[in-house]
N, C-alpha and C positions, 0 to 999 in steps of 0.2 A: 581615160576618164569615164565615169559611171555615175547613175543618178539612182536612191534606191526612192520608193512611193512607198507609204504607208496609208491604208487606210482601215480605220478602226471602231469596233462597235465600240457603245458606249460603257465605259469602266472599266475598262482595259487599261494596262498600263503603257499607255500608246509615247508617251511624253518623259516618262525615264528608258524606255524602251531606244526613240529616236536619238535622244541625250547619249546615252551611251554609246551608241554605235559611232555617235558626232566624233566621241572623244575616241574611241578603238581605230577609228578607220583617218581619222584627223579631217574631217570633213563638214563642210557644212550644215547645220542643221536650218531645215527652214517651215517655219511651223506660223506663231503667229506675227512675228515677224514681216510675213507678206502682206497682215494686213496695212503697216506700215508704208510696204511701197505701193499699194493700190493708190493709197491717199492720198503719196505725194504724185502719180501718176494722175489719177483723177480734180486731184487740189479738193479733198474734203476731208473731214474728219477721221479719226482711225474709230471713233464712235461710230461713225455714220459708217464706214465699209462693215463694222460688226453687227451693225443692226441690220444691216440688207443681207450681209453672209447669215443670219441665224432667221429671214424669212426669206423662203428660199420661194416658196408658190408665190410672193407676191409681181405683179408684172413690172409695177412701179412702186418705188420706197418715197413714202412720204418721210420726210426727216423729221427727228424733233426740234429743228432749227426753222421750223417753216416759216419764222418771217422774214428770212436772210436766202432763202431757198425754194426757187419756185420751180414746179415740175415741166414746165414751158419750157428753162431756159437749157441751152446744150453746155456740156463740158466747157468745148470750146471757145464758146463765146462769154464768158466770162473769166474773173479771178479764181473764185472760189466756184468749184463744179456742182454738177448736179448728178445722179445717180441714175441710171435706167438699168433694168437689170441686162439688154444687149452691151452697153457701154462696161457694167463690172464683169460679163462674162468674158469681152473682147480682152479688157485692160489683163483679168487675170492669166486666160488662155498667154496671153502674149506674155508674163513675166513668169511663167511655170517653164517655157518653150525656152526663156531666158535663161533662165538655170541650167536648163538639162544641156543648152550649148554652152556653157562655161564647167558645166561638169564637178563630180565630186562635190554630190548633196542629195541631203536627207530633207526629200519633200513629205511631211504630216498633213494629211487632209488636202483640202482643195483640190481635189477628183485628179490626183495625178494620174493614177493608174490609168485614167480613160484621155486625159490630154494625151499623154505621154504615148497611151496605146501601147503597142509592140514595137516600140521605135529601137533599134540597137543601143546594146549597154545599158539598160535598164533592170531594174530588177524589182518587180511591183508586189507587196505583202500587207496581206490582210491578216489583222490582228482580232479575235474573236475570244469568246468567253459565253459558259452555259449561265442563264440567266440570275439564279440563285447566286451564283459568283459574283455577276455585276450587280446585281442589289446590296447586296453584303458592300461592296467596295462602295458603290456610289452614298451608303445610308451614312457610312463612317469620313469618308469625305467634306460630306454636306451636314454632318448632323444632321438629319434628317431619319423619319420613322419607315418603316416598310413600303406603306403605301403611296408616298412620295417619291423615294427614289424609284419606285416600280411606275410610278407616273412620268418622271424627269427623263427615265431610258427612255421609256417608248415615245416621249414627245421629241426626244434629240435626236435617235432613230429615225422616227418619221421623216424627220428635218432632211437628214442627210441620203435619207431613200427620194425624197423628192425632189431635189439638186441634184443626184445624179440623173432621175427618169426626164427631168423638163431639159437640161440642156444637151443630153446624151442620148436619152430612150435607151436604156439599158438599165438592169438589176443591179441595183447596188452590191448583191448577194451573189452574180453572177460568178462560177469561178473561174470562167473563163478569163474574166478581168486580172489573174492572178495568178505567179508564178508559184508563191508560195501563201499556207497559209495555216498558221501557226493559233492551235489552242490556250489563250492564256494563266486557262485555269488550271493548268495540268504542267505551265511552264512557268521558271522563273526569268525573270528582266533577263539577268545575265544569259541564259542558255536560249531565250530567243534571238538578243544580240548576235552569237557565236554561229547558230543558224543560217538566220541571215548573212556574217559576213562568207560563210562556205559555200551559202548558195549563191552569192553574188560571183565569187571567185571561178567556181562551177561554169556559169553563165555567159561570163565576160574574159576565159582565158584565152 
């Protein structure tokens, strides 16, 4: 059993990339998905774990449920939980650690590569693209003009350089975070798929 991590700039084809490989290797894919089980882990909304996962510098998420939801109360001690960013860093650390023991899955985003670390049978890959590429991808996506998607990268970017620096202290960009790490302007879906599964086989014989 083996776990592969993806982590991906933005406008990349990070999500037909994981898809694929789900279906090549017959293995799970687990993307957003987890935010599902945070929520039933936490008892809050799959809104409420997306709006804490997409602010990542804040220390506490006020919900937009705030009159059902006070910042007081603990997980615990209610039906319906409350959010702190130690509680969703704890809850998710523990259900990524989940995965990689029941094995054979493709974890997308949520800082696998740095949960997971160098833990045996892993195989962590960073998915990249020169920025012209990802503007181009993100404007036709979004319908959106130049200067948009060139604002959407570097705000989503940001996002995900600061979730890894506050719970990890480490470079998002680091390569050392990375076994492999694959240009996606220069590759196609399928032949980064093909990559990946050789490098894992490489890795894990």
């Amino acid at each position: 059993m083996a776990v592969i991590t993806i982590s991906r700039e933005c406008g990349v084809e990070s999500e037909k990339v994981a898809s694929l490989l789900a279906e090549k290797l017959g293995w799970e894919y687990i993307g957003k998905k987890l935010v599902d089980r945070i929520a039933k882990e936490l008892r809050i909304t799959e809104s409420e774990v997306e709006a804490f996962r997409q602010d990542a510098q804040s220390r506490l998420l006020r919900f937009v449920d705030k009159y059902t939801c006070t910042l007081v109360q603990k997980v615990v001690d209610r039906e319906r939980g409350c959010l702190d960013d130690n509680a969703y860093f704890e809850t998710t650390k523990k259900l990524v650690e989940n995965i990689y023991a029941e094995g054979n899955a493709i974890i997308l985003g949520w800082a696998g590569q740095c949960i997971l670390g160098r833990k045996p049978d892993t195989l962590h890959v960073r998915l990249i693209k020169d920025e012209e590429g990802k503007i181009k991808t993100i404007m036709k996506r979004f319908k959106i003009d130049r200067d948009a998607a060139r604002d959407h990268i570097r705000r989503e970017e940001k996002d995900s350089k600061s979730l890894i620096k506050h719970y990890f202290n480490v470079d998002w960009n680091d390569v050392k975070l990375y076994d492999l790490i694959i240009d996606m302007g220069k590759t196609s879906v399928e032949e980064a798929a093909e990559t990946i599964i050789d490098n894992l086989k490489r890795k894990t014989k």
